[in-house]
N, C-alpha and C positions, 0 to 999 in steps of 0.2 A: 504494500500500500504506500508507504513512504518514496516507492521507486516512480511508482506512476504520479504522484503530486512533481516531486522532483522534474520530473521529465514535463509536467504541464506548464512549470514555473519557466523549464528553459523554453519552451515553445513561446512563449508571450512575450520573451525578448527579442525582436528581431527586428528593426527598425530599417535597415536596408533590406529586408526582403518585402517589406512595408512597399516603400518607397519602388519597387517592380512592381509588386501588383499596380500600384497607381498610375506607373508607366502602362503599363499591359492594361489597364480598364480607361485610359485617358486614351489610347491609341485605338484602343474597339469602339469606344463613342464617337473618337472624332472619324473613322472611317464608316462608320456605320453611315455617320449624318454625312457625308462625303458620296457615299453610295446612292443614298435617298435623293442628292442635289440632283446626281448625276443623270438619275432615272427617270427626274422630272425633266430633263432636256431630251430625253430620247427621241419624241415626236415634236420637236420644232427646230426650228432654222439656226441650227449653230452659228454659225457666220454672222446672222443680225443680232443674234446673243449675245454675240461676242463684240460686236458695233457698241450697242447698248451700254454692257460693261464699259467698254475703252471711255464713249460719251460722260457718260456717269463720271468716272477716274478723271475728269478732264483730260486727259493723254489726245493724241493727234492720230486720227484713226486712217489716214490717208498716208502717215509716214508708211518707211519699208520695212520698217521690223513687225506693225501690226497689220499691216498689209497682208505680208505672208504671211502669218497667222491667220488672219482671215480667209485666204485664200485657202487655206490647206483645210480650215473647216471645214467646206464647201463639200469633202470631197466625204467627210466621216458621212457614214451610212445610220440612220433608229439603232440598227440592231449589233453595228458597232458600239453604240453606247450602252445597250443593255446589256450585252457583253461585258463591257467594261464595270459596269454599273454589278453585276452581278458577281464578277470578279473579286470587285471590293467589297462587298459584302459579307459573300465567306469569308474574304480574311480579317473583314471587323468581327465577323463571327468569332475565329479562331484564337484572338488575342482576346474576347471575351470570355471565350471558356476559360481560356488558359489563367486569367484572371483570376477568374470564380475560383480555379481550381487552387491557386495559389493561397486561395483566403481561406479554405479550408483545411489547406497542407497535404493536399494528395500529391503520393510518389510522381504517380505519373502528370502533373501538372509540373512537378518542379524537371522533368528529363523535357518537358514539353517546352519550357521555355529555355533550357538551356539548349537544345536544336535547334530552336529556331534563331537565337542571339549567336549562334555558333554558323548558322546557316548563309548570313549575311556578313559576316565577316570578311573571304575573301572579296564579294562584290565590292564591299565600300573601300576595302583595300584600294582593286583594281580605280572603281570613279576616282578614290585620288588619286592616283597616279595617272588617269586618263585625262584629269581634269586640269593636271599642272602641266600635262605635256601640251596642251592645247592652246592652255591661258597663261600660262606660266604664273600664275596665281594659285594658293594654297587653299581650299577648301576649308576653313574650321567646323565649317556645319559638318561636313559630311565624316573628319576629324572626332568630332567631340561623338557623333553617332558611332562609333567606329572604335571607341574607350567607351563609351557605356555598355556597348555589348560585351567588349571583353572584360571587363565588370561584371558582367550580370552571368558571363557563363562562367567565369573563375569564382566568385561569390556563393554560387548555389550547386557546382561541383563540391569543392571545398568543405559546405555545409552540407550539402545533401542530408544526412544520416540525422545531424541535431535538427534540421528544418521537419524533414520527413517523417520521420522513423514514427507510427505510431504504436499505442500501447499492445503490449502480447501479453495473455495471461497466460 
């Protein structure tokens, strides 16, 4: 009896696996409602959509930067955005699970997020290095995203067993 309080006391300390969940349920909200925008443009005219925005932003909608932008709207298809739209959905799904699952302390929520912070790593590798060969400019965003992963899968490796482990009689 004494083992399993002990072992409840350590589970309540955990302040940086706090702090992932809240990444992991801040990132399925803000993609979920990302998803929902997306879905709402599926049946209208991207192109004027995207006029509108620029108008709205006061920006100069005849320059060549939003020009081609607008132009390449033109060419997205409904069922390319629902695609897309649908896309991001599941994976605001999947960082909400992984969330939930985080807040309860299941095993497999915590290997859940360590694969997927682990999964992104080379990519953000490669963007910065893709990013400064192009621009000869250093990315921080994509930097700082790139240390928080390898944070987040060294942190919950590491811990695993005290985060996870739950009680055996």
């Amino acid at each position: 009896m004494g083992e399993s309080i002990q072992m409840a006391e350590v589970k309540q300390r955990a302040p940086t696996l706090y702090f992932i969940i809240a990444i992991k349920l801040l990132k399925g909200i803000a993609l979920l409602l990302f998803a929902f925008g997306v879905y709402r443009l599926a049946g209208k005219d991207l192109g004027d959509q995207f006029d509108v925005l620029v108008r709205l932003l006061k920006f100069d909608p005849e320059g060549k930067f939003f020009g081609a932008i607008g132009k390449s709207l033109d060419t997205v298809t409904p069922t390319n955005v629902r695609w897309v739209s649908g896309g991001v959905f599941l994976y605001s799904l999947f960082s909400l699970v992984e969330g939930v699952g985080l807040i309860f302390r299941v095993t497999w929520a915590g290997w859940m997020a360590i694969g997927e912070s682990a999964f992104f790593i080379p990519i953000e590798i490669y963007e910065i290095m893709h990013h400064y060969e192009n621009t000869e400019r250093f990315s921080f965003t994509v930097f700082t995203i790139l240390v928080l992963n390898i944070l987040i899968v060294c942190y919950l490796y590491r811990n695993r067993e005290r985060l996870f482990t739950h009680h055996r009689h």
